[in-house]
N, C-alpha and C positions, 0 to 999 in steps of 0.2 A: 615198474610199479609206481612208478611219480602220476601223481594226480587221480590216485583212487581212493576210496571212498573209506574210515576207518570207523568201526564201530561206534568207539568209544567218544571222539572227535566232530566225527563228520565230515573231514576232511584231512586228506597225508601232504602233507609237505613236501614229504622226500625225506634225502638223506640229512644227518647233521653237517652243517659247512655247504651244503647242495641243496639247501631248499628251491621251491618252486614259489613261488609268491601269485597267488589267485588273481585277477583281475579285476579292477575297484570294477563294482557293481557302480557307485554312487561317485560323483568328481565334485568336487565343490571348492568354487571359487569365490576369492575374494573382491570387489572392487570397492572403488572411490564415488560417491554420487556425484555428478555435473556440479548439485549445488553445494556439497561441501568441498568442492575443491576451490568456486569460484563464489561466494555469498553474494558480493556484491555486484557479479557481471551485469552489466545494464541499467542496475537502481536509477542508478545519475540520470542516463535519455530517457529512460521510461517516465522517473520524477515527473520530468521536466513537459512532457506530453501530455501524462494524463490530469495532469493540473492542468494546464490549457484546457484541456477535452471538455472536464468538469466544469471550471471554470465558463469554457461560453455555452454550456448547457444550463447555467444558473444564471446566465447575467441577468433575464428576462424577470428573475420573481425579486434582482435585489437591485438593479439601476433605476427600475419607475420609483419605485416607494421614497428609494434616497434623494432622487430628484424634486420627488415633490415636497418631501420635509426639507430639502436644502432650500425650495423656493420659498413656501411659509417660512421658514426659521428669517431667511433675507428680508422679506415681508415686514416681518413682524419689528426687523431690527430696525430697519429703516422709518416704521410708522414710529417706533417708538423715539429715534431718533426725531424728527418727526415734529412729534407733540410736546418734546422738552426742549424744542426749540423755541425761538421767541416767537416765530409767525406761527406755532402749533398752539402756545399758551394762548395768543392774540384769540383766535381759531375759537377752542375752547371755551377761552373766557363770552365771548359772545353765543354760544352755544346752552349756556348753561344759564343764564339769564331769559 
């Protein structure tokens, strides 16, 4: 009589002390994700690459412009050096005359 079907139930056990215990339908397991066990695995090489990567993918829209404001700013420093010098005053003074 173990493993037949009870009205009331839906299911017999069996006896008391002698049950029959059904077969999980369902198994469910637990696990750990890759990334919660390891957060930081690779951060560090990866870091360090894809700044590189980026980096010489942008050098093109920010080395010209710096370059050329680093040459006007030199430019600029040296004419004004320059004209506050005595042979820049000299320069000058007969310019404006």
């Amino acid at each position: 009589m173990v493993g037949h079907n009870d009205p009331k139930t839906g299911w017999w056990m069996g006896e008391p002390g002698n049950s029959v215990r059904p077969t999980p339908i369902r198994i469910v397991t637990y696990s750990l994700s890759p990334n919660r066990q390891r957060p930081f695995a690779g951060a560090f090489h990866a870091a360090i690459y894809n700044t590189f990567r980026r980096c010489r993918h942008q050098v093109l829209y920010v080395v010209p412009p710096f370059l050329i404001a680093y040459a006007a700013m030199n430019w600029a420093n040296e004419r004004n050096e320059y004209l506050n010098s005595k042979q820049g005053r000299l320069e000058r003074a007969d310019s404006v005359e």
